[in-house]
N, C-alpha and C positions, 0 to 999 in steps of 0.2 A: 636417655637419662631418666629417672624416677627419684620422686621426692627422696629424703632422708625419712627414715623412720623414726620414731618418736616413741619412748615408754617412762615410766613414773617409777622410781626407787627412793625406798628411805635413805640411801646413803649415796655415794660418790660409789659406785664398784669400781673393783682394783684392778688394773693394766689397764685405768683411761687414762689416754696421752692427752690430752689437752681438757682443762676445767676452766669456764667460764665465769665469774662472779662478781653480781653489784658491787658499787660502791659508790655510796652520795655524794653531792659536793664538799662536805666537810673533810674527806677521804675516810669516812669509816664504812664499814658492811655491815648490813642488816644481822642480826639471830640467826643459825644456818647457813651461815655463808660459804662456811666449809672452808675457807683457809684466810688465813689472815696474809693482809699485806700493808706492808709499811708505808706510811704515811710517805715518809722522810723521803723513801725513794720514789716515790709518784710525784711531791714534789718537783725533786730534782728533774725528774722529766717533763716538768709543765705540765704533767696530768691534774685534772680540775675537777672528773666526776662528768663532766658533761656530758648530754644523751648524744653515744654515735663518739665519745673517745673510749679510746680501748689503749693498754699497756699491757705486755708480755712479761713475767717471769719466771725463773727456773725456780720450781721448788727441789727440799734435798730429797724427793722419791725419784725424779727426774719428769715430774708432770708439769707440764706448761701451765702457768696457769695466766691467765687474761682475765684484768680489771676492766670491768665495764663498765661506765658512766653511764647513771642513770637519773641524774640531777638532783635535786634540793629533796634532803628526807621532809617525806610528811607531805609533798608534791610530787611525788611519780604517779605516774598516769599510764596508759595503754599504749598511749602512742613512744613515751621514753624509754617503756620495754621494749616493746616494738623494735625500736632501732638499738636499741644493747644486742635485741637477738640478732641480729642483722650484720652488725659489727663483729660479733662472735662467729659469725658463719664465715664473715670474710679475712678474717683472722687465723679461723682454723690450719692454712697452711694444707698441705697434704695430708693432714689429719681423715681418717676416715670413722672415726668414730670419736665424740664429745660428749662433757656433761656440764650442768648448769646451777645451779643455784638462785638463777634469777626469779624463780617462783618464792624465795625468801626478799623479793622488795616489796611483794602484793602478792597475796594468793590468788586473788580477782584479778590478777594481770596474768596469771599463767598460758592463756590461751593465747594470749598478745602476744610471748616470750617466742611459742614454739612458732607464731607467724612469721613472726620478725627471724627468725634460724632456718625455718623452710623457703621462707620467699628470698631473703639474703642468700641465699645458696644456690638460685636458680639463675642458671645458664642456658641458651638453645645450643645443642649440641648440632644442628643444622646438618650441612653435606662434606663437613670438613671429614680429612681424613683421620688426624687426631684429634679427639673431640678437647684433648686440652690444652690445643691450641688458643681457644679462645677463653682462656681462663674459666672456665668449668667446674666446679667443685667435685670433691671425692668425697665428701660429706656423705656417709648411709646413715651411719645411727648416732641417734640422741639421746642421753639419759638427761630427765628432767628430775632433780632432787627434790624431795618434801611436797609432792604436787598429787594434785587428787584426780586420777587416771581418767574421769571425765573430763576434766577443762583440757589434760591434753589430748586427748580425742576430738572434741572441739576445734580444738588448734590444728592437728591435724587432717581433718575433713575438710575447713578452710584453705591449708597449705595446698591440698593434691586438685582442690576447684580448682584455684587461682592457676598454679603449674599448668592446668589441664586447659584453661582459657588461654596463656601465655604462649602455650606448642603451638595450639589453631591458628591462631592470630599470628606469628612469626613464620607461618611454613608458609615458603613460596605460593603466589593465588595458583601458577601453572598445577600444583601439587591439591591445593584448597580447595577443589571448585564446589560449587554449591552440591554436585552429585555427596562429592565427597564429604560435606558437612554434613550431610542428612546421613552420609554411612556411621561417622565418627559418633554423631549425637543419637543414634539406634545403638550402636556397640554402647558407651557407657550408660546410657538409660537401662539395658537388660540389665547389666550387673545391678542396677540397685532397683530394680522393681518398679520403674516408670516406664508408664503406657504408652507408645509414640504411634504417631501417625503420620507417613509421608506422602505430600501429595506433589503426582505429577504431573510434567508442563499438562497432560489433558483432562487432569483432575483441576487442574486452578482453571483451564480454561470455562470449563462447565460451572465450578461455582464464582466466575464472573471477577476475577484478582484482577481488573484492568490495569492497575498502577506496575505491579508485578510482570503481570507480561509484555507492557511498554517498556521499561529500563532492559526485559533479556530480549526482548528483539533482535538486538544491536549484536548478541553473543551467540556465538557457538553452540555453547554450552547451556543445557535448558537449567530454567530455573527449578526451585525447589518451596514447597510450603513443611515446616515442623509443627505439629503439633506434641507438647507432651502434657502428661499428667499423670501428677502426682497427688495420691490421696491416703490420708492416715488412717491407718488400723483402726475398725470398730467403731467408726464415725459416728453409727445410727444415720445417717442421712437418709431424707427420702429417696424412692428413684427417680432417676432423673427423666425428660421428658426426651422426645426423641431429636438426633443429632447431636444428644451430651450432651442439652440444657439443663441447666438445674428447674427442678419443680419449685416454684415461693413455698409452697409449703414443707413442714418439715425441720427440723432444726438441725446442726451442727457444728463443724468448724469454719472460718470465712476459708471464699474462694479468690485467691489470688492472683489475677493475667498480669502475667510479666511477658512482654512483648519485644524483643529485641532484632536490630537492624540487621541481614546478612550479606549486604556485599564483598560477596568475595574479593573485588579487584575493582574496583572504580576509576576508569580513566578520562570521567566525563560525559564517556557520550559524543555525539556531534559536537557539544558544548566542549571542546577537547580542553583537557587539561591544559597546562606547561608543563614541560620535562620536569622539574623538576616537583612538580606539585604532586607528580605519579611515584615518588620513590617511597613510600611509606604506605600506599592505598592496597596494599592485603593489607591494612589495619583495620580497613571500615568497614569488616563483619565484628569490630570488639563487642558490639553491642550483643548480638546474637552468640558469640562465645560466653558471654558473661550471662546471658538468658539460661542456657542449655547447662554450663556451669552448676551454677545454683541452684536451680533445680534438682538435679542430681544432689547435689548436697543437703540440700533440704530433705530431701527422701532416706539421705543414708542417716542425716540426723534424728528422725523419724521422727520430726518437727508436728506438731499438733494444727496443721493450715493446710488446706489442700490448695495447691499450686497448677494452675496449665500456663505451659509456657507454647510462646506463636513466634516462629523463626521464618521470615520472607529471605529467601538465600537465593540469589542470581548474581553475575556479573552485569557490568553496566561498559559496553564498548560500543565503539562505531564500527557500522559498516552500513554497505545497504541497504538494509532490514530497518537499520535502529531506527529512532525513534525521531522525530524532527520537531525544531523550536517551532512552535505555532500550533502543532499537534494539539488535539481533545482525546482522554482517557476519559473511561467510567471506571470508578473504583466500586468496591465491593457492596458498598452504602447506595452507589446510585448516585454521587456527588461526581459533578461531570467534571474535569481540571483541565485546563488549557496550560500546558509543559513550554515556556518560555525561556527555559534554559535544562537543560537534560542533564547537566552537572547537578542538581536539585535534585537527585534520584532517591535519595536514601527515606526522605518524605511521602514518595510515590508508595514504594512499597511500604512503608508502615503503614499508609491508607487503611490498605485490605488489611494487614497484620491487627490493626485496630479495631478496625469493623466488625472482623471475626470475632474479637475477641469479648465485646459490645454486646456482642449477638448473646453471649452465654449468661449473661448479668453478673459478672463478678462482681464483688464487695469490694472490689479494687483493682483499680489497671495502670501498670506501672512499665514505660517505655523506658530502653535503654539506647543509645545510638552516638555514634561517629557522626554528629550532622554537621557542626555549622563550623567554618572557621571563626564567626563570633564568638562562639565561646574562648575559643582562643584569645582572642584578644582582649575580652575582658576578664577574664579571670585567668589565664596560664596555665601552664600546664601542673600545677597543684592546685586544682580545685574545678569540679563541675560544676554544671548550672542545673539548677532545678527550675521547673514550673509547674502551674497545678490549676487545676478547680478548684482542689477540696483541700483547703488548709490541712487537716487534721492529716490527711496524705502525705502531703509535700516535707511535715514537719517529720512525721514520721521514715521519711525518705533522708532527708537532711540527719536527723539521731541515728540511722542505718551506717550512714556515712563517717558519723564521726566515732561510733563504734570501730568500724573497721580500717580506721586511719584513712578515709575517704572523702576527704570534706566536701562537700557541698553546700554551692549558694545560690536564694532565690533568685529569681529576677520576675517582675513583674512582667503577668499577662495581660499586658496595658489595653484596654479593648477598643480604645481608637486609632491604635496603628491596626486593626484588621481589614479597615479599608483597603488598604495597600495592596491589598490579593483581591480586590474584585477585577470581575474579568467581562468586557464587550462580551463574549462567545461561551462561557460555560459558568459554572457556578463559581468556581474560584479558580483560580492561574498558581501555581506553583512558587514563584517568586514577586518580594515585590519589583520597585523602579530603582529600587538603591541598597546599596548596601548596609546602610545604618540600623540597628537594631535584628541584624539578621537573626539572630538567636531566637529571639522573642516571637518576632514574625514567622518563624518555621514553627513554632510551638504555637502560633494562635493556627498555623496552618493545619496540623495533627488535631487540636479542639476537636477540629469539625468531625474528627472517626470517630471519638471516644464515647457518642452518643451520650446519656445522661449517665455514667456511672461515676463514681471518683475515681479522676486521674491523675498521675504524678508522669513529667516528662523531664529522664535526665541526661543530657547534652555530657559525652565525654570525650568528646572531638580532641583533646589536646590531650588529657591526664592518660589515654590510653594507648601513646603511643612516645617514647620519650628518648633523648638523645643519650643520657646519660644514668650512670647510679646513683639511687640517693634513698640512707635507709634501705628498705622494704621495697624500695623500688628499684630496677634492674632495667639496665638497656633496652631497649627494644619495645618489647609486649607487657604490659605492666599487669593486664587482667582489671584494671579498672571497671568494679561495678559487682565483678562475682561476691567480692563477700557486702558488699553494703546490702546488695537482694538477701542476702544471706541473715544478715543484721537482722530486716526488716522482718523478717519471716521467724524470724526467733522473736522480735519482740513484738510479736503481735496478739493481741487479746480481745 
């Protein structure tokens, strides 16, 4: 399956079967709404305007048309579109081509409209024979009325990330492995003109990934390092120094490391899982999907920031290779860890993913990851956690987020639970003694790679993998993360 396609027209064109269109909670529609509907009969069906209700009716051309609640006029927002479009995707029926009006509640919400209709329309077509079986959309084309062909351009370079993180992240790990991450993230980097770099198990051996090649020990299947980079047209930038440092001298756009988790399959480790704690871990490369993601998108946006993104991609399994509780790794820095539980993998490898990225001085370094069940438990699975150094980061991570209906919330990088990772035997241990504050403690444990640059670290251990629909969000693979990097890289100056 492939997103629905998206384009801008002054009017409704004729033989659309199905029209989409606001309506506030008073039951009236904006200017341009393109068809009127009767109060009286929304009423009578309990319709109220709310964001995410939707009502059917037949007009006399015979085009459906669907009332979309979008809530209180003079109060709609991004995220109320958002789920109108979303509502309208799942409404469509066997519709294969729709149009909309919703860019008549806000013009500034039109890119929100077409998210909320591309990501509400996604389904994994998987290994089923019928792929619509699993309720699947036949959704292709979208006409958005009154809308100004950049925002939904916009909207859709957002839709085809997210889709494009959701496929990764849902295909079987036997299908996913980390070879194959580094093939999938080389293929769409050509198409849009990001530089990649893939390094193998005896290239990371030589530049020293100790975190990296402790967790694929255990696997079959060799690890993987990604580098990519993306850089805007006509920068002026000086040259850089050698290994793809930036020279301090020189002026241009800031340089942005977005660092993302990739295990493909995570069963623990000797630290083995429980059965059931294994039926969702191909989720815990979302990180590194949403890295690779974005990037690509930023580049096809041809965003004004230059972007390298760092993907650590191996499997993390037992056998007699892997890696054992009480073990000492040297990560890329030279910081020696003593692995006390080898289910803690995903930290391992950010080490070196860190380090590396350290090494280049970016203007900013921004981790993405499936780590902690804490986050889970304190915030759910609507909403990540962030932490940071550098306020101005973290804030600007958090407005990312809430741009792209991705909320995010701080938690403090309390600096005397860092204790709790000193280690008899190396410079720091992996885990602490307890469970309490696990989130926190994995992120004062990553600190230590990020060397002095500003860092923002955000935990999406729960929002990126989810039981049910809701809105914008779909079964399964949510892509949590792709467009808040995306946000962030749009608003940065």
């Amino acid at each position: 399956m492939t997103p629905p396609r998206f384009e801008s027209a002054s009017e409704v064109p004729a033989g659309i079967p199905v029209l989409g269109v606001p309506v506030f909670s008073d039951l009236s529609s904006p200017p341009g709404a393109g068809a009127e509907v009767d109060p009286g009969y929304l009423t009578q069906r309990r319709f109220e305007g709310k964001p995410g209700q939707a009502q059917a009716l037949l007009a006399d051309d015979g085009t459906t048309v669907i009332a979309l609640g979008v809530g209180e006029r003079g109060s709609v927002d991004a995220d109320s579109v958002r789920r109108a479009g979303a509502t309208l995707a799942r409404q469509a029926g066997n519709a294969t081509e729709v149009a909309t009006t919703l860019a008549a509640a806000g013009p500034r919400f039109t890119a929100a409209a077409v998210e909320g209709i591309g990501l509400g329309s996604y389904r994994f077509g998987g290994s089923r024979k019928k792929k619509s079986d699993n309720g699947s959309t036949t959704l292709q084309r979208v006409v958005v009325v009154d809308a100004k062909p950049d925002a939904v351009r916009q909207g859709q370079v957002a839709v085809d990330a997210t889709w494009r993180a959701r496929d990764w992240i849902n295909r079987p790990a036997r299908d996913l492995t980390p070879t194959e991450l580094a093939r999938v993230a080389t293929e769409v980097a050509a198409e849009s003109g990001v530089k990649v770099d893939v390094w193998d198990e005896d290239r990371i051996a030589a530049e020293r990934l100790g975190g990296l090649l402790g967790v694929a020990a255990g696997s079959a299947e060799p690890p993987r390092l990604v580098r990519l980079e993306y850089e805007p047209a006509a920068t002026g930038r000086a040259p850089r120094a050698r290994g793809g440092r930036r020279t301090r001298s020189g002026r241009g756009p800031a340089t942005i490391a977005l660092v993302g988790k990739g295990i493909t399959f995570d069963s623990g480790g000797l630290s083995l899982k429980p059965p059931g704690g294994m039926m969702t871990m191909k989720s815990d490369m979302g990180g590194a999907a949403a890295v690779i993601s974005a990037t690509v998108a930023i580049a096809q946006l041809e965003l004004p920031v230059r972007v390298v993104g760092w993907v650590a991609a191996t499997e993390n399994m037992p056998s007699g290779t892997a890696m054992h509780p009480g073990d000492v790794i040297v990560a890329r820095n030279g910081t020696s860890i003593e692995v006390l539980n080898t289910d803690a993998e995903g930290r391992l490898v950010l080490a070196d993913a860190l380090s590396l990225a350290a090494e280049e001085e970016p203007d900013a370094i921004i981790d993405v990851a499936t780590l902690t069940g804490g986050q889970r438990v304190a915030l759910g699975a609507g909403v990540a956690a962030v932490m940071g150094t550098d306020e101005g980061l973290v804030r600007r991570v958090i407005a990312g987020g809430a741009a792209a209906g991705e909320p995010a919330w701080e938690l403090p990088l309390f600096p005397a639970y860092r204790r709790q990772l000193d280690s008899d035997v190396a410079d720091i241990r992996n885990v602490s003694s307890g469970p309490a504050a696990s989130a926190i403690i994995a992120a004062l444990f990553l600190k230590e790679f990020s060397g002095r640059r500003p860092w923002a670290h955000l935990d999406i251990a729960a929002p990126s993998f989810v039981e049910s629909d809701d809105g914008w969000i779909t079964k399964g693979a949510t892509g949590w993360g792709t467009r808040t990097l995306i946000e962030v890289a749009r608003g940065w100056t």
